[in-house]
N, C-alpha and C positions, 0 to 999 in steps of 0.2 A: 170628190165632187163638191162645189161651191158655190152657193147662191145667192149672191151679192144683191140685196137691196136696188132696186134702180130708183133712185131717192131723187127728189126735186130738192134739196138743201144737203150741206155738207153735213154730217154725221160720225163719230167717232167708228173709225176702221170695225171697230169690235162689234157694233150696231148693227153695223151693215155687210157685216155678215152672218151674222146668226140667224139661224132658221130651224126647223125642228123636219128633221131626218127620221126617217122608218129606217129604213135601213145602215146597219151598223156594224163596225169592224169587228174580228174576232181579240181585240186588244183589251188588257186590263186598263185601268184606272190606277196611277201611282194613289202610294198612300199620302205623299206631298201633295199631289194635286187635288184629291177628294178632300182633304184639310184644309186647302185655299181655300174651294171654294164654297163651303161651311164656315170658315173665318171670313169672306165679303157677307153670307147673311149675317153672320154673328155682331158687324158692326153697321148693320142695314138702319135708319130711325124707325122708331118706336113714339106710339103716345106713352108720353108720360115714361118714356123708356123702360117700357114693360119687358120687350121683347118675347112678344109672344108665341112664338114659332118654336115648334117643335116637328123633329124629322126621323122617320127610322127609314135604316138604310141597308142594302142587301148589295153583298156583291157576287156574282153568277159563280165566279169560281169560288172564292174563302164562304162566303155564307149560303150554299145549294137548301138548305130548307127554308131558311126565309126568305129568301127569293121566290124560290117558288110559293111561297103562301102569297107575296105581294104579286108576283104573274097569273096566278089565278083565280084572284081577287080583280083583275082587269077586265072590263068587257071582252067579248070572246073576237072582234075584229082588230083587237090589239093585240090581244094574246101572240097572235102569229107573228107580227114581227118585232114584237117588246124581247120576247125569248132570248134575242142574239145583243141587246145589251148586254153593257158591261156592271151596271147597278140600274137598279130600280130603286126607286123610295116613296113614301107617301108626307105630303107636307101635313101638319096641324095647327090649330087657333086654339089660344087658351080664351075659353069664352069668357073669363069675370077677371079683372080688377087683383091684384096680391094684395093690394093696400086696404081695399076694404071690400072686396068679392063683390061688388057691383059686377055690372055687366060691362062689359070692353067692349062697347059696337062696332070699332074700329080695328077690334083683333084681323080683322081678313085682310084689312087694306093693308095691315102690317106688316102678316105672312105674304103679300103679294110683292113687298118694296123686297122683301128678303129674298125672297125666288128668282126675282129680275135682276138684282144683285149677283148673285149663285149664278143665272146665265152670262150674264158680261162677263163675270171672273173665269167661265170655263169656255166661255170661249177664245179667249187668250192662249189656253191651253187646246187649243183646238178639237176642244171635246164639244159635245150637242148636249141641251138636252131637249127632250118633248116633253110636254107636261099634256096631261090625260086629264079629264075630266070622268070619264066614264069607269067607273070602278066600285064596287061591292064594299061600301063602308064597316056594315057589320061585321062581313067575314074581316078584312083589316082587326078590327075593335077586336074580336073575338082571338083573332090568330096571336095577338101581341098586348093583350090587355091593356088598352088602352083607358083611362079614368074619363069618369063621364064630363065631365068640364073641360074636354077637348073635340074641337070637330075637325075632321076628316078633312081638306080642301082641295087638295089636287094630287094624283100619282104623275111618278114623271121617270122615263128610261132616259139613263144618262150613257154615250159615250163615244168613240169616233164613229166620223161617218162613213159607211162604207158602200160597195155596191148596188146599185139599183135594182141589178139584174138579179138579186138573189132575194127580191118583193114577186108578190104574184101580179099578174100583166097590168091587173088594175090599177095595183100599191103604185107600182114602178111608174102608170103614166100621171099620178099626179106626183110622185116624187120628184118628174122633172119638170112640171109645169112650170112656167113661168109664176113668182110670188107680187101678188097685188094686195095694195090696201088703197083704203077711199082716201081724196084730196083731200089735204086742210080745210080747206072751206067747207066740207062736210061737219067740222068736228070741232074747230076754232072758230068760237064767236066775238063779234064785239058789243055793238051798240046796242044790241037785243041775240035775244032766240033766233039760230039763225040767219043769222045776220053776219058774215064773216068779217072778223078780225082784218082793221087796214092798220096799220103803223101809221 
């Protein structure tokens, strides 16, 4: 199934087609390809080239116990269809500075360029991922000891897309909704607060 962007500008192929899929093939993840796309975050910018991102990673068949510690560690409307991914992972923020443990305010913005990175890269490989906001930080922390000078930012089920039909009736009818986002002019400004952007 594929859900191509209906884009008002040209956009790079990889763009516009990435979307984030519930439902998911029963396929692994090569180990070439889960290493690409951890080498697109690995050379993702950084302030001050911290690179502050940190990622643990489970894969459903080689790693059945942490996986499951990161599947239910998911809110419980995920759980159902994260299950049939091929990896799950949880991203992290180093919150301070190496050079002088200051604080890094822009650790998130960082681990964010690295993520969207990691999408483009897998979707080449025509793998998905979704990334999850809802999810149990402590138990994470707890399950994998994690050091306090790391926060938690996003979980995310990576892997092909598969059937619709194997979502409950609800999943399935927004899995084939048509994908919308707001116009430029919403979001590009120019001369003031909106105020859109003219060339």
């Amino acid at each position: 199934m594929k859900k191509n962007a209906p884009t008002n500008y040209v956009v790079h192929p990889l763009i516009e087609g990435r979307w984030s899929p519930r439902a998911f093939e029963d396929q692994p993840i090569s180990e070439q390809q889960i290493r690409s796309i951890f080498e697109a975050a690995r050379w993702s910018p950084s302030s001050r080239n911290e690179q502050p991102w940190r990622f643990i990673v489970a894969s459903r068949l080689s790693h059945p116990k942490e996986f499951k510690n990161i599947l239910t560690a998911l809110d419980e409307s995920n759980q159902g269809w994260a299950v049939r991914a091929s990896m799950l992972a949880v991203s992290f923020a180093k919150k301070d500075f190496e050079h002088d443990n200051s604080v890094n305010s822009h650790s998130w913005y960082d681990v964010g360029l690295a993520t969207a990175q990691m999408t483009v890269q897998a979707s080449q490989f025509g793998i998905s991922i979704h990334q999850m906001a809802g999810f149990d930080e402590a138990k994470i922390r707890a399950d994998f000891k994690v050091p306090d000078n790391y926060e938690a930012i996003v979980s995310m089920a990576l892997g092909f897309v598969g059937n619709p039909k194997t979502l409950s009736p609800e999943l399935e009818k927004r899995e084939r909704a048509p994908r919308v986002r707001e116009p430029q002019t919403a979001f590009v400004f120019g001369k003031r607060w909106k105020s859109p952007f003219v060339s």
